[in-house]
N, C-alpha and C positions, 0 to 999 in steps of 0.2 A: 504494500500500500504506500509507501513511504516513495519508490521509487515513482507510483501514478502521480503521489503529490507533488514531485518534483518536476514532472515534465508538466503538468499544468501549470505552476511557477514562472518556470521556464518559456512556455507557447505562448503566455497570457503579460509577460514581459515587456513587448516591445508596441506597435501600435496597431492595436484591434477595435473596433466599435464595439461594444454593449453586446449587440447581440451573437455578433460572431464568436465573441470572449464566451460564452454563455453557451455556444454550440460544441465550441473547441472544449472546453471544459466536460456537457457532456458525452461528448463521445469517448474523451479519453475515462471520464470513469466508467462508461460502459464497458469501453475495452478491460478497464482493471478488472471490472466485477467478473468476464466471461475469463480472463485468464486466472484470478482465483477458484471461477467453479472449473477447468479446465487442471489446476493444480490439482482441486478435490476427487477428480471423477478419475486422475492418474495415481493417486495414492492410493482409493479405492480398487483401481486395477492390477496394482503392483501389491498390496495386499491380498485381494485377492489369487494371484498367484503361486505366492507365498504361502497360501492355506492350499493351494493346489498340489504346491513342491513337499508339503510337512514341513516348512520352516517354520511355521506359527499354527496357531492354535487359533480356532475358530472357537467363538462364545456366541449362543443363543441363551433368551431368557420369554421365558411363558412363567403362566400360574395355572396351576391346580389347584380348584376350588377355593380361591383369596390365599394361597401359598405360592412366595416366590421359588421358581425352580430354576437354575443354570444348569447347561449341559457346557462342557468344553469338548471339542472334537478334534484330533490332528492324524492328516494323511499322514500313510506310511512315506518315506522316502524314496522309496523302491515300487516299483508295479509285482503283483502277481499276474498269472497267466491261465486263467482258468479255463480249457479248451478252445475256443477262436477266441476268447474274449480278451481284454486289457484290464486289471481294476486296480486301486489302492486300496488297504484293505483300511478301515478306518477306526481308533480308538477315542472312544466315549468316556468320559465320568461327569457322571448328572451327579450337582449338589441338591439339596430342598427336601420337601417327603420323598422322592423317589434318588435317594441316595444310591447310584449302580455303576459299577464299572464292566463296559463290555469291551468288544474288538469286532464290530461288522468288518464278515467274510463270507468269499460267495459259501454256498452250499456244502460245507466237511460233510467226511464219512465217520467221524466220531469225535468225543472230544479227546482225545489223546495229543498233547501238545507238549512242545518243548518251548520252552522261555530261557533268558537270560538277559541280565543288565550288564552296559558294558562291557569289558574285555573280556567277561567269563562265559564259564562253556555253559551250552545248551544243558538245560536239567529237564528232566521229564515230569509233565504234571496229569492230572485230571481236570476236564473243566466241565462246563453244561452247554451243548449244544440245545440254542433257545430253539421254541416251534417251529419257527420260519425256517428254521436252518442257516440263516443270511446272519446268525450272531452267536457267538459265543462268549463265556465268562467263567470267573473262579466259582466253584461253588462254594453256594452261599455268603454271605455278608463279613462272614470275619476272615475268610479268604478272599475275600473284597479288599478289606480294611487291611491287611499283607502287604498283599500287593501295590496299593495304593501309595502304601508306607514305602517300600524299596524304590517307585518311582519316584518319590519326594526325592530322593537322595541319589539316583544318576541321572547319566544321562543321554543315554540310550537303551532302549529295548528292542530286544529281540523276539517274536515270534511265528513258530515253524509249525504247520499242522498240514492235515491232509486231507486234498478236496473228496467229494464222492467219486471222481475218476481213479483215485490211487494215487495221484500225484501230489510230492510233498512242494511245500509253498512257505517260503521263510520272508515275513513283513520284519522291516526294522523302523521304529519311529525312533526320532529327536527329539527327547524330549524340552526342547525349548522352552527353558525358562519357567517349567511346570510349576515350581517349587513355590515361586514369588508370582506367579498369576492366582494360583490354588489358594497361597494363603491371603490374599486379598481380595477373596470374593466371601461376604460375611456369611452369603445362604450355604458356604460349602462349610461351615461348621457342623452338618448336620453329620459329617463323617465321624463327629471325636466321641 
């Protein structure tokens, strides 16, 4: 804004009538205003990409019945390959009443999964493959609360499971910045 004000300064300087000063003037905050919304609509796209790449973390907020709910969502880094398809697989943690951590992925053959954080090796877990088949998670709540924990504290995850074709499928997310977005959203108290 500062630079719009100065070429107005500048235009409106030397000898203009009334109303051409007045025209010059505004077109040039026209031009400011469309190149501020032109700044917006490319941060917005560059963010948006950014949640496309798993460099960041995408936040939605709704309510449930007058309860505030957050979900934080971030793409994997990597694609999976599930028969002709492309997808990234994507991890969830809803804060509010419905406190859940999952990892939508196409359709596994069971929950049989390998995790790890960081430079360590894949361990082998059990999880719940949800109804749809499109989501998987730890079972139950304080295997929720685990895992959620471990993720506080690196910063990368790894996991590897296997679609219903037979083929295994290794998602790795970034965890970007989980730690200090997580503890500054008040509704995701609902974890402690």
């Amino acid at each position: 804004m500062a630079f719009c004000r100065a070429n107005i300064r500048r235009n409106l300087g030397g000898r203009l009538s009334l109303s051409k000063a007045l025209l010059l003037a505004l077109g040039l905050l026209a031009g400011c205003s469309s190149e501020s919304d032109q700044a917006a609509e490319k941060a917005a796209r560059d963010a948006s990409r950014a949640e496309e790449k798993g460099e960041k973390w995408a936040r939605s907020e709704h309510t449930i019945d007058g309860d505030a709910q957050v979900r934080l969502t971030l793409n994997a880094t990597n694609k999976i390959h599930p028969q002709d398809e492309v997808n990234a697989a994507k991890l969830a943690i809803g804060c509010g009443r419905e406190s859940v951590l999952y990892l939508s992925v196409p359709p596994s053959a069971n929950g049989n999964v390998k995790i790890a954080f960081d430079d360590a090796a894949l361990t082998r877990q059990k999880w719940n493959a949800f109804s749809d088949g499109e989501a998987i998670g730890p079972i139950g709540h304080p295997a929720e609360k685990r895992l959620l924990a471990q993720m506080l504290k690196a910063k990368t995850f790894k996991f590897e499971f296997t679609l219903k074709d037979g083929s295994t499928q290794l998602a790795t997310f970034n965890l970007v910045d989980l730690n200090s977005i997580f503890n500054h959203e008040p509704v995701c108290t609902s974890w402690s």
